[in-house]
C-alpha positions, -999 to 999 in steps of 0.1 A, spaced: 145 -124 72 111 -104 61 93 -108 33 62 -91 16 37 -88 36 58 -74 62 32 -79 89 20 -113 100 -8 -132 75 -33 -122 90 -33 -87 91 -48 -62 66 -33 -30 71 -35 -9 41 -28 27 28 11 23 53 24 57 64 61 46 74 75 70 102 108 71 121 106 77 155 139 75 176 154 40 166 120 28 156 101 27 122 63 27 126 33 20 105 2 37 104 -23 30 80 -60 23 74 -73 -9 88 -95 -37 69 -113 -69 76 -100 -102 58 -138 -111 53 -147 -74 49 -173 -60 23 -159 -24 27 -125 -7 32 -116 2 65 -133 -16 90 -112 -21 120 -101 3 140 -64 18 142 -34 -3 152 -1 1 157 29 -19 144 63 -10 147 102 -23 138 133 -17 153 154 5 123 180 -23 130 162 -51 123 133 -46 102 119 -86 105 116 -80 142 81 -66 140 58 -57 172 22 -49 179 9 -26 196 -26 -34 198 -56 -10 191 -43 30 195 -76 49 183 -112 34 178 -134 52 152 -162 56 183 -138 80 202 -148 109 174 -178 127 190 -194 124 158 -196 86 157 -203 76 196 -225 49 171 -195 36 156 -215 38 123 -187 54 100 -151 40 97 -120 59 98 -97 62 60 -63 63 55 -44 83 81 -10 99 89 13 104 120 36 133 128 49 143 155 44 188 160 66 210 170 54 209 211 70 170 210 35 154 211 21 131 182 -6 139 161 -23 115 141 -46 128 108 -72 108 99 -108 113 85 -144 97 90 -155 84 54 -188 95 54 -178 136 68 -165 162 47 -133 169 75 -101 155 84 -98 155 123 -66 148 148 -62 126 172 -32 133 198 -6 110 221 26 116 241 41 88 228 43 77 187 26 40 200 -1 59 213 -34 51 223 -43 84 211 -70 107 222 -97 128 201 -82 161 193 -104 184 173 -111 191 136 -90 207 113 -106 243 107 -109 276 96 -101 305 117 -135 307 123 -141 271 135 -156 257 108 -144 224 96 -122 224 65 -141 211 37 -178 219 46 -168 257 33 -186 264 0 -152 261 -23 -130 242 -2 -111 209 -16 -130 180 -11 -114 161 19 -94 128 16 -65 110 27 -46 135 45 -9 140 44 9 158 68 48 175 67 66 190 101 97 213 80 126 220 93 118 252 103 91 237 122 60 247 98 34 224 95 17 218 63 -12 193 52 -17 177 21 -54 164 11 -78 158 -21 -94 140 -43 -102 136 -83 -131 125 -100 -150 136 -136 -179 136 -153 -211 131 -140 -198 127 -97 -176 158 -104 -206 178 -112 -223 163 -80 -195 174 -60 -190 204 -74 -228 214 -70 -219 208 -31 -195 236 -33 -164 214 -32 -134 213 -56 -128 175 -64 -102 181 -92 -64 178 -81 -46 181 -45 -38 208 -27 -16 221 4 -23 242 33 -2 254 65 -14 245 100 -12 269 130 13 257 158 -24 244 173 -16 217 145 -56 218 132 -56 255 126 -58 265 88 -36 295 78 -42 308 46 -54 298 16 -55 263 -2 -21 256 -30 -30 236 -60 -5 209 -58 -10 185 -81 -38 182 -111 -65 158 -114 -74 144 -151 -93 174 -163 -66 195 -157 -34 175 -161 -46 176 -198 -17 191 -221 6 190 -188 34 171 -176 8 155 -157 -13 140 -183 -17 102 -181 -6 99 -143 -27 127 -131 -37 129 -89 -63 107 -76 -63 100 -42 -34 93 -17 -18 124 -6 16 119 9 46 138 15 79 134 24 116 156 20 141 139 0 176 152 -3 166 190 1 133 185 -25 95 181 -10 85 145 -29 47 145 -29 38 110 -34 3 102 -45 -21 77 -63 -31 81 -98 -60 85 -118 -48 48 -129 -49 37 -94 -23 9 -95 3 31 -90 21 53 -69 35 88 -85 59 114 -71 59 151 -79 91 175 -65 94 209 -58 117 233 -38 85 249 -20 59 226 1 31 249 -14 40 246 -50 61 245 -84 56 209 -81 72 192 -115 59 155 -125 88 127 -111 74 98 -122 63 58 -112 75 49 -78 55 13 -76 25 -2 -97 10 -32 -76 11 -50 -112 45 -42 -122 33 -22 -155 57 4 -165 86 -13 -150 116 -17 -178 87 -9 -203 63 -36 -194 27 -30 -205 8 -62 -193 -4 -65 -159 14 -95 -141 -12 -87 -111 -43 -82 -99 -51 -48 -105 -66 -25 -80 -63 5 -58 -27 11 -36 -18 41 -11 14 42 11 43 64 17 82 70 17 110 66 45 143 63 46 160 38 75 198 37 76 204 58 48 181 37 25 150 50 11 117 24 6 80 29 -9 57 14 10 23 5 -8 -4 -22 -5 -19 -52 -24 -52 -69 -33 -63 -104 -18 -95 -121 -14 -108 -118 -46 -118 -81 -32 -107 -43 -34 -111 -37 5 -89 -65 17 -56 -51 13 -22 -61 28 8 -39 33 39 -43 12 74 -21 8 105 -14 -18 138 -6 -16 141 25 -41 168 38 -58 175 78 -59 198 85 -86 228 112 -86 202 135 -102 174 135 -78 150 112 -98 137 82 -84 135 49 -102 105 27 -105 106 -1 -81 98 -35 -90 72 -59 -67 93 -87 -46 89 -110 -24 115 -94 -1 113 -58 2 121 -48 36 152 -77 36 188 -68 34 188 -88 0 173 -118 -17 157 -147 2 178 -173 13 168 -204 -8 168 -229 17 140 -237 44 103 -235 40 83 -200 29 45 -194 29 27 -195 -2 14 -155 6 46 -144 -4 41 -149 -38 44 -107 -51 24 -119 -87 -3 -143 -92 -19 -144 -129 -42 -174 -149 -39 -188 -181 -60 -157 -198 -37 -130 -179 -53 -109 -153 -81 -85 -142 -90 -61 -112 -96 -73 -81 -132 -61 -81 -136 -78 -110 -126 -109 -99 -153 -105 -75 -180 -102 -94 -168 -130 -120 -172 -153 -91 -190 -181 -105 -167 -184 -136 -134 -171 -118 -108 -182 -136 -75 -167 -113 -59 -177 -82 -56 -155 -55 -49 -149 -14 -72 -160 11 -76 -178 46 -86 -206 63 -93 -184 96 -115 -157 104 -101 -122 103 -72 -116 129 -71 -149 143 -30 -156 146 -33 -191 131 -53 -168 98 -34 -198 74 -28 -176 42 -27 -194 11 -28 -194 -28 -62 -207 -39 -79 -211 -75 -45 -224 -94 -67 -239 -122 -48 -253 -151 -21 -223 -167 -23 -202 -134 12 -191 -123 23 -176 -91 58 -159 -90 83 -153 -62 112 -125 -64 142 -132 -55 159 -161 -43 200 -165 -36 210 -199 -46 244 -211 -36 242 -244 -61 237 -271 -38 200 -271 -38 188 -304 -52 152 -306 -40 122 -286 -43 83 -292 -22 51 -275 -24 23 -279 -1 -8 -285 -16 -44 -293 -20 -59 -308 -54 -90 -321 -68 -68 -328 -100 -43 -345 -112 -14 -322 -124 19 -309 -129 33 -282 -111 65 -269 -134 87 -246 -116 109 -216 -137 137 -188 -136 118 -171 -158 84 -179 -175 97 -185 -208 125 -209 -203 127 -242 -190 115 -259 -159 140 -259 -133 121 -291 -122 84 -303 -125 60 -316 -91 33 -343 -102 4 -333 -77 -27 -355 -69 -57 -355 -54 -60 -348 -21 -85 -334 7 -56 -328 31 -23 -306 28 -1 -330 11 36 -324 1 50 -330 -33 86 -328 -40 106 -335 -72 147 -329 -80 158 -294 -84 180 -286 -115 191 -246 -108 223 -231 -113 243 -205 -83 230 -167 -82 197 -147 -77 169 -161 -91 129 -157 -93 107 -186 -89 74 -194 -110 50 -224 -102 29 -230 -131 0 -255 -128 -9 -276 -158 
């Protein structure tokens, strides 16, 4: 089986880029610390699936260190959210940018596993870097599509208002929407001029747009004949997709693909999550198409873990919100039988509902929500996720679950300074399915109690009182 996180517990790789290669799905993305104070911090690695068997995950180790740009022999700045594609001469070229530079840059490999080698700077005709050009887009999170016919177009922006809009824009840089520009066969080569894709707030105002405008995020894919831009919102919990039948515009509002809190989802309006930032990307693997997107942990913004959906692409084109689960990438529900790790858990809440990651952060002293953390330091295999902070009303909820109706025993593994009772639900509002008296203990102790639950798909909740 896999489950969500699709990568072992103790790795944080955020902002996925899914990509078939061959009979292989890979997963480029952004790399941060468990323990880190800012996004990012690791360098590039490589983790890939075979497309037949997406629980039989392998690493690849480290494919491209953030020192190998000329520009950072110091190893000073760390390298955002990137993407992989392979260009039209066979070889792989991997986008990515510096966070503290105004450029994307490409790194190249003759093989999609890399390591990959420094390639150059995406430019202008005239070498300059795009982005450090007095009204070019200001740089961020590139996307990248090979078309059919070969072309090679990349995706990039960011969105911000008021007062850091005016600072950007003093710099000479549009920071107000995403745009699209074609590559020359060198694959850094800008031809043209920039296409507004998608607005940011200011603009989306009075469109289609409005309330789910572009943030950050920039990722694109071709979906049944249409070019799906997926990208973050200015809400930033969320994934949104535009469609067009042109890469370089006449992009239409689609809709919600994923929020890491579930809002929107059959109409729901209160977070069931902690809120926060998420980036990822689309692929489809034997004819079924998935979202793949990241959560919080850690009580902090910059500790993110990759997740993934199946999604559903109705006879009409759209694409219907996904819900968060426990089991994403599986062929179906969980089998519910055997022992599962607490990280898992796809919502975590406390008694007073929940806030932002960052906010949690800072509320430290009074925190008042569980959340993911480890026992290890940051990539150790033996990293021992768990659910911490379950102070009296805090719930934790698992999607889903296929019972066959002979389960009649239920455990969890804990740690308590309390006495309590853990009860365990279908569904938050109905009755317990059975109830755990927990104790005191310094060590990991087990708790069991009778299981009561009928045969089908169900969720479960542990709620601590």
């Amino acid at each position: 089986q896999v489950f969500n996180p699709y990568l072992p517990s103790w790795e944080y790789v955020s902002d996925g880029e899914p990509r078939v290669f061959g009979d292989k799905l890979y997963v480029y993305g952004s790399h941060d610390r468990s323990d880190g104070e800012d996004y990012c911090l690791n360098d590039y690695v490589c983790w890939w699936a075979p497309v037949s068997d997406l629980s039989d995950w392998h690493f690849e180790g480290t494919i491209y260190k953030a020192v190998q740009d000329p520009r950072n022999t110091d190893g000073k700045m760390h390298m955002c959210a990137p993407d992989c594609v392979q260009g039209p001469d066979g070889r792989y070229y991997l986008y990515y940018q510096l966070h503290a530079l105004q450029c994307t840059c490409a790194a190249v490999s003759d093989q999609p596993q890399g390591p990959f080698e420094y390639y150059g700077a995406v430019q202008h005709e005239d070498g300059t870097p795009w982005g450090e050009k007095k009204g070019d887009t200001f740089v961020f999170d590139p996307g990248v599509l090979v078309d059919d016919d070969q072309r090679v177009y990349l995706y990039c922006g960011f969105s911000t208002k008021g007062l850091m809009q005016q600072v950007f824009k003093m710099r000479g840089n549009k920071v107000d929407g995403s745009v699209c520009l074609e590559l020359d066969a060198d694959m850094i080569t800008v031809k043209g001029e920039e296409h507004p894709i998608v607005p940011g707030s200011t603009k989306a105002k009075n469109t289609e747009f409005e309330g789910h405008a572009f943030y950050e995020a920039s990722s694109i894919r071709k979906v049944n004949g249409k070019y799906c831009y997926v990208y973050s919102s200015e809400l930033s919990h969320e994934l949104c997709y535009a469609y067009s039948d042109s890469p370089t515009g006449g992009f239409h509002y689609g809709g919600t693909l994923i929020s890491i809190a579930d809002i929107g989802y059959r109409g729901n309006e209160k977070p069931l999550n902690y809120l926060g930032n998420t980036h990822g990307g689309m692929t489809e693997i034997n004819g079924q198409w998935y979202i793949f997107y990241h959560r919080q942990t850690n009580r902090r913004k910059c500790c993110r873990q990759g997740c993934a959906e199946k999604l559903n692409i109705l006879p009409d084109g759209r694409i219907e919100q996904a819900q968060v689960t426990s089991c994403g990438l599986n062929s179906g529900p969980l089998k519910a039988k055997g022992c599962y790790g607490a990280r898992i858990a796809c919502l975590l809440n406390g008694k007073d509902g929940i806030i932002s990651s960052d906010g949690a952060e800072k509320k430290d002293k009074k925190l008042l929500y569980p959340y993911f953390t480890q026992t290890g330091e940051d990539r150790e295999a033996d990293g021992d996720q768990y659910i911490a902070n379950m102070k009296d009303g805090a719930w934790c909820g698992f999607r889903y679950f296929t019972f066959e109706g002979d389960e009649t025993e239920i455990s969890i593994c804990a740690k308590s300074t309390s006495y309590g009772v853990v009860t365990v639900h279908s569904e938050l509002d109905r009755k317990p399915l059975a109830e755990i008296a927990v104790s005191p203990s310094e060590e990991w102790t087990v708790h069991k109690n009778t299981l009561d639950v009928e045969e089908g798909v169900s969720s479960l909740y542990f709620v601590f009182h």
